[in-house]
PASEBA-1860 file (N, C-alpha, C; in nm, 3 decimals):
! residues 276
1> XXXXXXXX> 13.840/-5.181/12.800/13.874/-5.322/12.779/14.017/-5.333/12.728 ~ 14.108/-5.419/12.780/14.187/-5.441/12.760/14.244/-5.451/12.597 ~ 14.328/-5.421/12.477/14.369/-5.435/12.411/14.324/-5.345/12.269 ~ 14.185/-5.287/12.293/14.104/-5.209/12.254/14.185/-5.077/12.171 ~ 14.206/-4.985/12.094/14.260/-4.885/12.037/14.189/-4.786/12.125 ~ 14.294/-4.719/12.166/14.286/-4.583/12.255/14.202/-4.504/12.171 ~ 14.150/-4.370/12.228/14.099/-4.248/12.106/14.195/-4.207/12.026 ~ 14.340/-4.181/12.041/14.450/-4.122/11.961/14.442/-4.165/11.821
9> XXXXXXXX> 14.445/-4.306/11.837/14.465/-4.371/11.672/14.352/-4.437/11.679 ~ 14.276/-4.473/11.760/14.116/-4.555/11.705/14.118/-4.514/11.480 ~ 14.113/-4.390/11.502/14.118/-4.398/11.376/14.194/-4.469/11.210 ~ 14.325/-4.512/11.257/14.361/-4.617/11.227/14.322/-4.747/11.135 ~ 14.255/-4.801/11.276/14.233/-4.939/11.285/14.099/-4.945/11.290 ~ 13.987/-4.857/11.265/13.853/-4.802/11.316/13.757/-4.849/11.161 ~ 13.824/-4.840/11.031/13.746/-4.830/10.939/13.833/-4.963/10.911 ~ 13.782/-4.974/10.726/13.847/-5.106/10.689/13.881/-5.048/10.489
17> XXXXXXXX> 13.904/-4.945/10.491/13.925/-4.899/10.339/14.041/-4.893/10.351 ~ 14.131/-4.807/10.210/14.273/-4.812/10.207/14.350/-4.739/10.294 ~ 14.267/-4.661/10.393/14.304/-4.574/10.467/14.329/-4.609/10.615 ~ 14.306/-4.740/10.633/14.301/-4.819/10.761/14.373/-4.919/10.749 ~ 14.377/-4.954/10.894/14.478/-5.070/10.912/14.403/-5.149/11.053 ~ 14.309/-5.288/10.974/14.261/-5.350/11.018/14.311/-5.417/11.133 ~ 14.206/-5.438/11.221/14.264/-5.513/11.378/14.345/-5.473/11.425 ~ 14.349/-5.374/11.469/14.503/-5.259/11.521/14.464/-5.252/11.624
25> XXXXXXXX> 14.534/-5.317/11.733/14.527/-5.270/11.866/14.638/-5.290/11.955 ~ 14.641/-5.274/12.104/14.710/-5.263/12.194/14.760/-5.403/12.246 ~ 14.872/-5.453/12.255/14.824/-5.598/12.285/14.898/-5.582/12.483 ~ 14.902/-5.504/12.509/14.890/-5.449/12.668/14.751/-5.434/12.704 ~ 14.784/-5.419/12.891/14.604/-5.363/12.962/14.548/-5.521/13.002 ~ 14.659/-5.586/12.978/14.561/-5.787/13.080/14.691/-5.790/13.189 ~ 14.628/-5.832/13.290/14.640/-5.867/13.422/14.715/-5.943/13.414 ~ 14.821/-5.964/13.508/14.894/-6.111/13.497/14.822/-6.187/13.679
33> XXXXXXXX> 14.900/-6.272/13.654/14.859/-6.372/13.762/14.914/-6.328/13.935 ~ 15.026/-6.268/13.921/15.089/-6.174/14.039/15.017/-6.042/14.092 ~ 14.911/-6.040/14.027/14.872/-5.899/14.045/14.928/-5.745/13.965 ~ 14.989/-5.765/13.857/15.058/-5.679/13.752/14.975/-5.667/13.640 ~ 15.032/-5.548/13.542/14.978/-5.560/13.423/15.000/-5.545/13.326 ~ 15.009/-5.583/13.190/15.102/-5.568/13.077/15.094/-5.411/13.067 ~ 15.233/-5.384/13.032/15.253/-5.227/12.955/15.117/-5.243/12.797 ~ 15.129/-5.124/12.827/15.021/-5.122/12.620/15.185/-4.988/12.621
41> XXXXXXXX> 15.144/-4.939/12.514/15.227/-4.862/12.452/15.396/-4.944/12.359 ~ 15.397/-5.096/12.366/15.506/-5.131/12.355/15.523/-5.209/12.254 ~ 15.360/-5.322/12.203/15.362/-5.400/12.144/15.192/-5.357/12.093 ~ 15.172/-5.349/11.943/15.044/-5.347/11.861/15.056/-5.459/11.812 ~ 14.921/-5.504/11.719/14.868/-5.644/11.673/14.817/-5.553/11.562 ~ 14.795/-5.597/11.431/14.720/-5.558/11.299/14.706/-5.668/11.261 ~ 14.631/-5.637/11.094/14.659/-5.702/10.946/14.765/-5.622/10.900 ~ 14.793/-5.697/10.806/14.938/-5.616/10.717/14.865/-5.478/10.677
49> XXXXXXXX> 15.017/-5.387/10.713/14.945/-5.281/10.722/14.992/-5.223/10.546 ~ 14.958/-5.253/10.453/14.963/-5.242/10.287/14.869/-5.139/10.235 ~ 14.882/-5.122/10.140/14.806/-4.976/10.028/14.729/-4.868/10.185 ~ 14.830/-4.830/10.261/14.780/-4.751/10.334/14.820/-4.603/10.283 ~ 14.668/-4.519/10.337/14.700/-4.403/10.219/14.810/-4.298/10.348 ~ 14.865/-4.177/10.318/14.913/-4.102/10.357/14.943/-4.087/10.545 ~ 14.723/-4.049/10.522/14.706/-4.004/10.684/14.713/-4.116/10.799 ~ 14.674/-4.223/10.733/14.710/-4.338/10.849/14.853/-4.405/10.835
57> XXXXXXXX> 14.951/-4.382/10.748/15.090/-4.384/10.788/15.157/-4.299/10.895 ~ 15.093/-4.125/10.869/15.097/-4.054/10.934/15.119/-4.090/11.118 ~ 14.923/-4.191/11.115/14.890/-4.158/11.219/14.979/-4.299/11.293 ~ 14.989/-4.408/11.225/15.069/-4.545/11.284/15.221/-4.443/11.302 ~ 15.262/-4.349/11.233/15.380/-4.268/11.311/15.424/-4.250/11.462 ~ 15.265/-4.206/11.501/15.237/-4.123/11.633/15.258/-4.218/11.736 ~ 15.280/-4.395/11.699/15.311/-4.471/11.778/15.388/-4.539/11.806 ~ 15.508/-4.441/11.744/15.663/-4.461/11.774/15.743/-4.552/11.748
65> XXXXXXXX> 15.608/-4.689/11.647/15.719/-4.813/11.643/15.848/-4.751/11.566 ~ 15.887/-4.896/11.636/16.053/-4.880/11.566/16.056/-5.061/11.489 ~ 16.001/-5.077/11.445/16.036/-5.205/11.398/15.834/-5.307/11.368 ~ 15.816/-5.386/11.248/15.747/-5.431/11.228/15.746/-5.577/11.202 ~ 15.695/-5.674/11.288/15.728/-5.820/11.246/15.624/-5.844/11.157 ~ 15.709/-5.939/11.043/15.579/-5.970/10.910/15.611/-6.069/10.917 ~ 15.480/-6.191/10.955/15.507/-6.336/10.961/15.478/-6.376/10.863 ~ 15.409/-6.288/10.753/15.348/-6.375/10.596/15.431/-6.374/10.560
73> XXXXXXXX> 15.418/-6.505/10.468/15.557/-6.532/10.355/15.543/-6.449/10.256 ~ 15.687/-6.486/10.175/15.743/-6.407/10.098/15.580/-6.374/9.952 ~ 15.556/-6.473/9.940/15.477/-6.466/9.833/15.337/-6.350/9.885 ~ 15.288/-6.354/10.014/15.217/-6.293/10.072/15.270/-6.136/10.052 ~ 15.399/-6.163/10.110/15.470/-5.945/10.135/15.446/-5.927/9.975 ~ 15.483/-6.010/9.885/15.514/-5.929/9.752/15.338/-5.890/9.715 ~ 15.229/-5.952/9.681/15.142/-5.915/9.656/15.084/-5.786/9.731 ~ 15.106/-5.780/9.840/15.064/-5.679/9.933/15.168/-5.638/10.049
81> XXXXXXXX> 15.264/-5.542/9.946/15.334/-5.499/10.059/15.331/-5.409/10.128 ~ 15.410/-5.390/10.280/15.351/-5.305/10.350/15.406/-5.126/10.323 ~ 15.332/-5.071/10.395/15.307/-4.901/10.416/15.344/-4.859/10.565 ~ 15.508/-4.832/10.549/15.537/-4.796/10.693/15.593/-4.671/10.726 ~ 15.571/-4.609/10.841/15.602/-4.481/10.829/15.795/-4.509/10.824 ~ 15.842/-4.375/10.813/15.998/-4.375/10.747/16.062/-4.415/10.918 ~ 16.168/-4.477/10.891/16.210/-4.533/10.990/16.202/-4.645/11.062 ~ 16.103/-4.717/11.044/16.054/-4.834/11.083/16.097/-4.945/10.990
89> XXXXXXXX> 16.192/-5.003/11.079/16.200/-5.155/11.042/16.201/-5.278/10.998 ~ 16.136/-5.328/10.858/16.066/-5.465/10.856/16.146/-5.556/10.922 ~ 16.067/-5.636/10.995/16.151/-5.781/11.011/16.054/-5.907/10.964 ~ 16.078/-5.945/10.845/16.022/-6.068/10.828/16.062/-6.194/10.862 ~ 15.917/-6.267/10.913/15.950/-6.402/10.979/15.862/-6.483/10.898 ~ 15.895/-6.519/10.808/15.743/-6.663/10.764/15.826/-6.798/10.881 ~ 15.669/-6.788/10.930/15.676/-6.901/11.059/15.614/-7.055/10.981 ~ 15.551/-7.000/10.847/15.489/-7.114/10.824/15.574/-7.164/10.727
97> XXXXXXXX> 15.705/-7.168/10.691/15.791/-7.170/10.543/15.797/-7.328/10.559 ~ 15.774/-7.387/10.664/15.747/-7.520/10.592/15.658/-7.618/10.590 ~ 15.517/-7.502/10.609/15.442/-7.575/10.637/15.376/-7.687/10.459 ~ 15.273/-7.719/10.448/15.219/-7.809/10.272/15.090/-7.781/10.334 ~ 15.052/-7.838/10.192/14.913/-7.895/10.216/14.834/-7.682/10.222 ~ 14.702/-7.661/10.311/14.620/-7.544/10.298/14.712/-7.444/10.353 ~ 14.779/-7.377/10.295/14.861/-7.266/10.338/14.790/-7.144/10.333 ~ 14.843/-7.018/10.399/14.794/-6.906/10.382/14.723/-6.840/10.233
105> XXXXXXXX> 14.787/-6.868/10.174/14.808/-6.837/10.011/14.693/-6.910/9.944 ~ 14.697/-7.037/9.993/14.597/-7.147/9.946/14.476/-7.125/9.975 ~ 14.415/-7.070/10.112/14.351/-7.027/10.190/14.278/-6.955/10.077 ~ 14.337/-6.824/10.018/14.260/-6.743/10.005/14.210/-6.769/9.864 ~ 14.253/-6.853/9.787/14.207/-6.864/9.660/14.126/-6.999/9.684 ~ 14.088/-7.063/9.806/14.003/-7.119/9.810/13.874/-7.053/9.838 ~ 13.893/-6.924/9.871/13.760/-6.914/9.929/13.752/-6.742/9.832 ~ 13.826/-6.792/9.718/13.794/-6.722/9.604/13.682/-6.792/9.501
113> XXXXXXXX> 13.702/-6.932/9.519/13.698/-7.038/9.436/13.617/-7.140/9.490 ~ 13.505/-7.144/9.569/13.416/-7.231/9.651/13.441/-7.401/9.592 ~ 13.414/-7.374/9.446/13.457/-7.500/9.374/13.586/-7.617/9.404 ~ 13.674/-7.524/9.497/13.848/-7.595/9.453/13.799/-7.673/9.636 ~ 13.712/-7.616/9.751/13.739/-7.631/9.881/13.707/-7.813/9.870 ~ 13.645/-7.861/9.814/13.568/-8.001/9.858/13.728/-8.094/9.837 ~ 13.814/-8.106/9.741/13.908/-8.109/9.682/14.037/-8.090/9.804 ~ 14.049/-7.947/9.773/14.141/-7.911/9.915/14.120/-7.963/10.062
121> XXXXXXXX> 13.997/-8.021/10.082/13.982/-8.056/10.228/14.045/-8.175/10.233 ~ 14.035/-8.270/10.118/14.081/-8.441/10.113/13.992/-8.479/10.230 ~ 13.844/-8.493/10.210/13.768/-8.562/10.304/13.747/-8.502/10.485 ~ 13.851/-8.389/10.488/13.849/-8.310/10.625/13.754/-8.218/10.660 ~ 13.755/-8.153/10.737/13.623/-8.079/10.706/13.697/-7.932/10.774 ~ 13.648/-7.877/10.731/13.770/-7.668/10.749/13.753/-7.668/10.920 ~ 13.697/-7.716/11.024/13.753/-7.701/11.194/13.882/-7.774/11.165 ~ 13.874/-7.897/11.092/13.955/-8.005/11.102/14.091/-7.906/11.011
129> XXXXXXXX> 14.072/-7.856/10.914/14.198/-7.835/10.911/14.279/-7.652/10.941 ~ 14.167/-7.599/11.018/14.162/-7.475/11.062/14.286/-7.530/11.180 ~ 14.241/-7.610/11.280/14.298/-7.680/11.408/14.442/-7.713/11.362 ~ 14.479/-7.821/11.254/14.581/-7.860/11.207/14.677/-7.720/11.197 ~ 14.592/-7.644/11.134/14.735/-7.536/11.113/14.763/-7.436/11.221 ~ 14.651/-7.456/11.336/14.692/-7.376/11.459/14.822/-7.506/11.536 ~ 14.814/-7.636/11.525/14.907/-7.717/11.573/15.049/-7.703/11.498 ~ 15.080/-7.664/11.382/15.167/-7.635/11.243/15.220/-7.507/11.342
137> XXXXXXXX> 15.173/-7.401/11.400/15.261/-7.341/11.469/15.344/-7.374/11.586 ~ 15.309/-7.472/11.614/15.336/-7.527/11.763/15.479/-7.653/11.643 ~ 15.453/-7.737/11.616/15.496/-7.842/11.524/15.606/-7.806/11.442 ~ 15.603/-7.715/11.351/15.678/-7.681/11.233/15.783/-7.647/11.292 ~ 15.907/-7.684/11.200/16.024/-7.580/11.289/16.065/-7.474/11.250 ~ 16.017/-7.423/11.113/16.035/-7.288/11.115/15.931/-7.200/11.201 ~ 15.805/-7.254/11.274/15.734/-7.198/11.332/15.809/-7.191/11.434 ~ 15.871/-7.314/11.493/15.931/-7.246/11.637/16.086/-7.145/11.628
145> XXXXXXXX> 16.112/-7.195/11.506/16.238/-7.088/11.477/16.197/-6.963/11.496 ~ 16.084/-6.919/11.407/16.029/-6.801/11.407/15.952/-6.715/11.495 ~ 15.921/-6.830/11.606/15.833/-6.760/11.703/15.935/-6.717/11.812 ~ 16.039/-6.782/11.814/16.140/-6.765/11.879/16.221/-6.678/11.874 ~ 16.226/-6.648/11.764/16.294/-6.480/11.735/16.184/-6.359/11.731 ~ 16.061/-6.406/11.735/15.934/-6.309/11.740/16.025/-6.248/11.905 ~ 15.986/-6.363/12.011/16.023/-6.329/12.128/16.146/-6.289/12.161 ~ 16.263/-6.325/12.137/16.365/-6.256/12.108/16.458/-6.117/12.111
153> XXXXXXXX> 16.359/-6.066/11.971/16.416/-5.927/11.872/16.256/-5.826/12.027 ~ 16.135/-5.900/12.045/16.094/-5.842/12.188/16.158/-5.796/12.292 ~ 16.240/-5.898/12.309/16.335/-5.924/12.466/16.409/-5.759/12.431 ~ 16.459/-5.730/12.300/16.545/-5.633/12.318/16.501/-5.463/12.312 ~ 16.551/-5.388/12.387/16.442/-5.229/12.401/16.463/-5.158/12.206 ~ 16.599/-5.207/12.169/16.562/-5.148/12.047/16.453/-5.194/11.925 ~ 16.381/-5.285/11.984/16.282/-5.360/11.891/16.175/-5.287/11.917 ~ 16.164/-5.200/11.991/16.065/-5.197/12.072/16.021/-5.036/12.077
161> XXXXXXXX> 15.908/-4.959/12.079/15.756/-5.039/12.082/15.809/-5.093/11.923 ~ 15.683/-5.200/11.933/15.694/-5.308/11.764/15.522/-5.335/11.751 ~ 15.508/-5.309/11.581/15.399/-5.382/11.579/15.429/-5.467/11.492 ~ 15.336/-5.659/11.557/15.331/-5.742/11.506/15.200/-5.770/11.405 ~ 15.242/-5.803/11.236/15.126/-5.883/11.207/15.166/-5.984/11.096 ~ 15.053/-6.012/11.024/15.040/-6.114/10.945/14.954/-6.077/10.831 ~ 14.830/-6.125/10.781/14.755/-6.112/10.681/14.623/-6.030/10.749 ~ 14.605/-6.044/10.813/14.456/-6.041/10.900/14.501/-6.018/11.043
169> XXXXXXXX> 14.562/-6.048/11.074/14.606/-6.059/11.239/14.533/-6.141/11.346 ~ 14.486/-6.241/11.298/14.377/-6.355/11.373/14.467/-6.467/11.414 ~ 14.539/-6.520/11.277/14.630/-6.684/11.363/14.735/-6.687/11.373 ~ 14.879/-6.627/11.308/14.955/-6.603/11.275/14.995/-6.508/11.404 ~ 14.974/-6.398/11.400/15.001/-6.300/11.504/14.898/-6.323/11.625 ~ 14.762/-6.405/11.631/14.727/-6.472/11.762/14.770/-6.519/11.845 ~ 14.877/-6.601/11.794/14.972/-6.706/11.848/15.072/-6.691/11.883 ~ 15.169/-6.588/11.817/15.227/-6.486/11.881/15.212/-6.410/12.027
177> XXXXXXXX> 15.075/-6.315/11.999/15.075/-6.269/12.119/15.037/-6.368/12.216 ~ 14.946/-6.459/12.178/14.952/-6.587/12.321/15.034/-6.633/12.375 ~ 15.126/-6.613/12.318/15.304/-6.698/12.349/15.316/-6.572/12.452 ~ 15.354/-6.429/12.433/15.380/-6.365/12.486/15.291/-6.347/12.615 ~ 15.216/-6.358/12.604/15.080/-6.267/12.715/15.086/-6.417/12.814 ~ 15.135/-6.554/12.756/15.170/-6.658/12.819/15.306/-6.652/12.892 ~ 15.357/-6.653/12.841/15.520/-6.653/12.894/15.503/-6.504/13.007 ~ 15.436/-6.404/13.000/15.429/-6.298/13.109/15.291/-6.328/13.255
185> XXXXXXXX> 15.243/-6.463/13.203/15.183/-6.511/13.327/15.063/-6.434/13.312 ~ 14.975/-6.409/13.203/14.840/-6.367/13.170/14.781/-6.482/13.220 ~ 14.658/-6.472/13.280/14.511/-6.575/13.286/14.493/-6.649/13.142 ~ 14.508/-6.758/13.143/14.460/-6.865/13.029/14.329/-6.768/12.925 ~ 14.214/-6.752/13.043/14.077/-6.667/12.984/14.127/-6.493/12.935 ~ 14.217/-6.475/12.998/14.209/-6.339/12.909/14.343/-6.302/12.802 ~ 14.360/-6.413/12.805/14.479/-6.447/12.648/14.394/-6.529/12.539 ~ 14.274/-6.575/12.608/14.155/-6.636/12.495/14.068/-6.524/12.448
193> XXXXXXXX> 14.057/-6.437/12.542/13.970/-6.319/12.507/14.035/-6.214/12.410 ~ 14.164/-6.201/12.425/14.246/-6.111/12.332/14.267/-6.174/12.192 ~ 14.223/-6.287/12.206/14.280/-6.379/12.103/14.129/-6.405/11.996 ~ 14.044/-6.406/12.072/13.895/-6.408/12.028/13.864/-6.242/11.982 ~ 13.886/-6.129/12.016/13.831/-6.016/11.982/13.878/-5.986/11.847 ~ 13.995/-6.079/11.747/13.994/-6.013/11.627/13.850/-6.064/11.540 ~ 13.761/-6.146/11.622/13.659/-6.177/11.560/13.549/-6.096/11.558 ~ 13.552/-5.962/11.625/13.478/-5.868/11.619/13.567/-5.755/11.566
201> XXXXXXXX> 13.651/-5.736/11.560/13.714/-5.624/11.476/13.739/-5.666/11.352 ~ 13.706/-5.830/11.330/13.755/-5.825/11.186/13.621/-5.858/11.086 ~ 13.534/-5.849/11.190/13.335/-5.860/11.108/13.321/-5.799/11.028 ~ 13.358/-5.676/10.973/13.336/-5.568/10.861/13.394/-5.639/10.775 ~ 13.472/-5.671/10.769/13.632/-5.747/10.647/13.544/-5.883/10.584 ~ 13.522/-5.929/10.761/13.494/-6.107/10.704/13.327/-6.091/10.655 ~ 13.261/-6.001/10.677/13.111/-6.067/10.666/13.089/-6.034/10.495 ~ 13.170/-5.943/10.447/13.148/-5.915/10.284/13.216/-6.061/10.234
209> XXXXXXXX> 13.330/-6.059/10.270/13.409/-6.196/10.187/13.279/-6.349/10.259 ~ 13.235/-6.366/10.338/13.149/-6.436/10.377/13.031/-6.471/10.250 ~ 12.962/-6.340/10.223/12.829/-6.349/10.159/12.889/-6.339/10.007 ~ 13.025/-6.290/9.951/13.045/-6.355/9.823/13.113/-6.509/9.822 ~ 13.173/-6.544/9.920/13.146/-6.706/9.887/13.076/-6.784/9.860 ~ 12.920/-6.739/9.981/12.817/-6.836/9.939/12.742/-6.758/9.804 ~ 12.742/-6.662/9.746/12.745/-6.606/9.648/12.806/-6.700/9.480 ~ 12.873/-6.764/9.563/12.998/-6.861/9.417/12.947/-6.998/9.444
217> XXXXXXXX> 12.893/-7.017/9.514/12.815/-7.145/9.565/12.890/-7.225/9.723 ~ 12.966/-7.193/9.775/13.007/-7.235/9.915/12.903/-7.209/10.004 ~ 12.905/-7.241/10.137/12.836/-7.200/10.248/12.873/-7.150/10.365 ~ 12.863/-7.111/10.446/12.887/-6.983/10.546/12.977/-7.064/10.654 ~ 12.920/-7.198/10.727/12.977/-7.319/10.793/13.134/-7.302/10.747 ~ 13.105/-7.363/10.623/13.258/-7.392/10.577/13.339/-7.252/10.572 ~ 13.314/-7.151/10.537/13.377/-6.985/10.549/13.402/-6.949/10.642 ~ 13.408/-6.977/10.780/13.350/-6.921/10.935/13.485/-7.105/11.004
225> XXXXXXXX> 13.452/-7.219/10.947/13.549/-7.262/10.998/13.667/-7.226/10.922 ~ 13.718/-7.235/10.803/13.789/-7.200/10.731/13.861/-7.064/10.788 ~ 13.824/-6.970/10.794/13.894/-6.828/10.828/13.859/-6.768/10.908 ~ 13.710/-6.807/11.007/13.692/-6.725/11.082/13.768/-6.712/11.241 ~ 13.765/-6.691/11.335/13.783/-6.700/11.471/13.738/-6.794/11.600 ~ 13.815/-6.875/11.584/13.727/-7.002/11.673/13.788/-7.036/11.799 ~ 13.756/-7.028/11.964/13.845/-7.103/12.030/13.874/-7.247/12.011 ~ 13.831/-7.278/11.928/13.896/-7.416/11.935/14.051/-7.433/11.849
233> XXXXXXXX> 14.068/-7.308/11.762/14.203/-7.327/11.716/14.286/-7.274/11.815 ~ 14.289/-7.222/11.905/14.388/-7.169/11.992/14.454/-7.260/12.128 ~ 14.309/-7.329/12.132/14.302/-7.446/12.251/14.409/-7.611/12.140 ~ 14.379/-7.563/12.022/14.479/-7.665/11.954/14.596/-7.655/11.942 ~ 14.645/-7.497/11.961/14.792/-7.486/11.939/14.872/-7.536/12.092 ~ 14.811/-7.471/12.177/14.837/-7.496/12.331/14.845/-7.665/12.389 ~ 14.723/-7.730/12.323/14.742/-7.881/12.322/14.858/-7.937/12.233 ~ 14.889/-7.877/12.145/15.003/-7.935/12.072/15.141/-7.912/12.178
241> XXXXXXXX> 15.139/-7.796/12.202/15.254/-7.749/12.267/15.274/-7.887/12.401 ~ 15.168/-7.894/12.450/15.138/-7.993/12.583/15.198/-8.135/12.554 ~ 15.127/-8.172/12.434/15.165/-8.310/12.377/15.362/-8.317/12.341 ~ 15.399/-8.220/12.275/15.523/-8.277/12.197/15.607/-8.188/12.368 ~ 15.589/-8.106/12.407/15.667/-8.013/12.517/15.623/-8.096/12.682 ~ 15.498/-8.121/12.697/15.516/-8.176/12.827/15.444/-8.040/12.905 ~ 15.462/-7.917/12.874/15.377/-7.796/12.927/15.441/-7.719/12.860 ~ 15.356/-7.607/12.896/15.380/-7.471/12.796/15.541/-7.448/12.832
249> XXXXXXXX> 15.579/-7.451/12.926/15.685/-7.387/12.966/15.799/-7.454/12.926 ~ 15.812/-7.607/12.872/15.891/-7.689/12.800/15.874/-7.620/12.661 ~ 15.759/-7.555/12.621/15.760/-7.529/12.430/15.837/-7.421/12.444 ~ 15.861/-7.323/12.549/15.912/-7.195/12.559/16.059/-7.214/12.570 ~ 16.065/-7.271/12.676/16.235/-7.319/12.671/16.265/-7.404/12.551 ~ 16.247/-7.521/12.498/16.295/-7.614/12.428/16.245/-7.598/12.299 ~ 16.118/-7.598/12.259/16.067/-7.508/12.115/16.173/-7.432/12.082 ~ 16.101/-7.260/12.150/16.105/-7.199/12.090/16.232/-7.131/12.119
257> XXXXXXXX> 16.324/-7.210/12.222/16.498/-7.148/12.289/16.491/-7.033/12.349 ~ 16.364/-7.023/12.384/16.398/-6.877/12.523/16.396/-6.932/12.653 ~ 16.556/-6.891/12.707/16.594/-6.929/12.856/16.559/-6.777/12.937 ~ 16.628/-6.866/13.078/16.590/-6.756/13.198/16.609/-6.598/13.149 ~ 16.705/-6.571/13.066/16.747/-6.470/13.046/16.669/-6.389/12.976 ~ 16.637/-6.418/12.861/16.551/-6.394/12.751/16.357/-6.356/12.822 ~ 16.304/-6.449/12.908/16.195/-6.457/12.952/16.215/-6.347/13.059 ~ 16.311/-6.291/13.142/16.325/-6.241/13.245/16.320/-6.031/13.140
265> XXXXXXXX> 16.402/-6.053/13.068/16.371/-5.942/12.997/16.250/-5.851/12.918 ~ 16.197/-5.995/12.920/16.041/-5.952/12.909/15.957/-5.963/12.954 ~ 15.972/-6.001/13.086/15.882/-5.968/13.193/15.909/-5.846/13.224 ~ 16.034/-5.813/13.242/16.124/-5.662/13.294/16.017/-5.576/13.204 ~ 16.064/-5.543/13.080/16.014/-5.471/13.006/15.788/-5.442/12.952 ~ 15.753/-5.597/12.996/15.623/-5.572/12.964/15.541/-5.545/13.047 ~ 15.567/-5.571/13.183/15.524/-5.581/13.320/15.501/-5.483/13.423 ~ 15.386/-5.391/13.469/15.395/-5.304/13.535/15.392/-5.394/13.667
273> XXXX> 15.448/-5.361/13.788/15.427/-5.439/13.927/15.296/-5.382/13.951 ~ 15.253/-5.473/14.067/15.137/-5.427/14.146/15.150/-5.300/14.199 ~ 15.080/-5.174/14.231/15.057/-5.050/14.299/15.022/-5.090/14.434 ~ 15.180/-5.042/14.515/15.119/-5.023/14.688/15.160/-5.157/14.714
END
């Protein structure tokens, strides 16, 4: 299956202790619409890869990045910063630096705190504002600043291979690779499917933090819209893009400022042609 961790590093991204590095995979291996197929070897997807012990620095070595995009904000890197092998890169992007209201940060001490969510929703209900902040990437302009240099510092071979993440690697770096796996002419359904599978690689992580929420008195509904994996936030960022852009391909050019040039380099670079 497409995007899946090879046997080499499965180990990696395979467990979820200090020794792993959650949701680690390939974001190559989907089909484009020409009959081609993304390179894997060029671009990975994680959670921040932080308090990683020795052997899985080691082993994220063996995969040659040269560079790491960190879309969590600043307040995010400092609590948990990352563990990269020597040589590698940071490039931080907070895409959300202007976003208010349930931020990443906010996020998690809500669902530290079951008590604070009724409060934090202001009468919304967590799809309702799960959706809002998948549109906040599309909307914000440091989101499109930032997604725009996501694609960018891509376009160029010294960025490259790169792994992208965030906190978790579900919305933040979802949206990311949808941009990308979009802009290279992926199937709508299998940029939803790549985009949906951190919801099974990230079940070990989410189902403990799940059962101590409703543990503090919350309920599972609200935990599952709140943080879990939903197509309906992805189908919100893409409708946003539609509404303020006119089509995806207006958010790409005019958003996020990647012209012919820029898009053509990464097709070059991510794109195997058809065989024969």
């Amino acid at each position: 299956m497409p995007g899946l961790a090879s046997a080499s590093w499965r180990a990696i991204g395979g467990g979820f202790g200090t020794s792993s590095l959650p949701n680690l995979r390939d974001a190559g291996g989907h089909p484009t619409r020409q009959g081609g197929r993304v390179r894997s070897g060029i671009l990975y997807r994680s959670g921040a890869p932080s308090r990683l012990q020795p052997v899985a620095i080691a082993a994220l070595a063996e995969l040659g990045i040269r560079q790491a995009i960190d879309l969590r904000s600043p307040a995010e890197r400092a609590v948990a910063p990352v563990s990269l092998p020597q040589g590698v890169v940071p490039m931080p992007i907070d895409v959300l630096a202007d976003a208010s209201g349930l931020t990443p940060t906010l996020l998690e001490r809500l669902l530290a705190d079951p008590a604070m969510v009724g409060a934090a929703l202001a009468g919304r209900t967590g799809a309702e504002v799960s959706e809002r902040r998948f549109r906040d990437f599309v909307a914000l302009e440091s989101a499109c600043r930032g997604y725009g240099n996501v694609m960018m510092s891509l376009a160029g071979e010294v960025g490259r291979p790169a792994l992208i993440h965030c906190s978790t690697g579900k919305d933040r770096t979802g949206w990311a690779v949808a941009i990308l796996l979009t802009l290279l002419d992926v199937p709508r359904q299998h940029v939803m499917a790549d985009f949906l599978l951190s919801a099974e690689l990230l079940e070990p992580v989410l189902e403990p933090a799940r059962r101590a929420f409703v543990a503090r008195g919350g309920d599972s509904e609200t935990f599952d819209s709140l943080s879990g994996v939903r197509p309906q936030n992805l189908d919100a960022a893409f409708d946003e893009a539609l509404c303020e852009y006119g089509s995806i391909d207006g958010y790409i050019e005019r958003g996020l400022g990647i012209g012919v040039a820029t898009r053509g380099a990464l097709r070059e670079a991510f794109v195997e042609d058809p065989v024969g």
